[in-house]
C-alpha positions in Angstrom: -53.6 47.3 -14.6 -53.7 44.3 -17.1 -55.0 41.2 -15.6 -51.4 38.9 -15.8 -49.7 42.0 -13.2 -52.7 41.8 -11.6 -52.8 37.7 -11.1 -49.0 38.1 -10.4 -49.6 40.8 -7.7 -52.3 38.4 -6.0 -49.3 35.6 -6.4 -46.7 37.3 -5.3 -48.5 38.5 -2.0 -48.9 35.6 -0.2 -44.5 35.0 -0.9 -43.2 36.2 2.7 -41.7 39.5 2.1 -38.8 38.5 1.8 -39.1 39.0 -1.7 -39.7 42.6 -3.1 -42.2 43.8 -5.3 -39.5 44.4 -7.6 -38.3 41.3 -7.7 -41.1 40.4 -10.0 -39.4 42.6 -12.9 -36.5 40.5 -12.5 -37.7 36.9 -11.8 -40.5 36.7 -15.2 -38.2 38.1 -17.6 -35.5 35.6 -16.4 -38.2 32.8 -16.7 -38.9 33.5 -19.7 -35.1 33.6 -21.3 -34.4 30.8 -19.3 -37.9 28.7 -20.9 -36.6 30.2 -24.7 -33.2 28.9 -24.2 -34.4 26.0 -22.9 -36.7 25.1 -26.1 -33.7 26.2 -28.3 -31.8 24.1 -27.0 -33.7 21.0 -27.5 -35.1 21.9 -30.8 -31.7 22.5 -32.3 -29.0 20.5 -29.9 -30.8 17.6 -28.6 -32.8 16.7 -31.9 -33.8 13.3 -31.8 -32.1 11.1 -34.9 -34.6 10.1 -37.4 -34.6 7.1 -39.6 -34.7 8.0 -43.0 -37.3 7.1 -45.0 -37.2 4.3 -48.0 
């Protein structure tokens, strides 16, 4: 067992059981798409206007 499922078994736990031990295959991957869109989005969409230089 690799030490991130084993720091996310000791996290997940102490979660009252109303969330299943499978839940964790659902909820990282969906963290992670949702942090990638996220920083896609302001890279490319929200780009701060620049002055241009002189």
């Amino acid at each position: 067992m690799s030490f991130s499922t084993y720091y996310m078994h000791l996290i997940f736990a102490r979660i009252p059981s109303l969330l299943n031990s499978d839940l964790i295959l659902y909820i990282v991957p969906a963290l992670t798409i949702l942090i990638l869109f996220l920083s896609l989005k302001i890279m490319f969409f929200n780009t701060p206007k620049l002055r241009k230089a002189k």
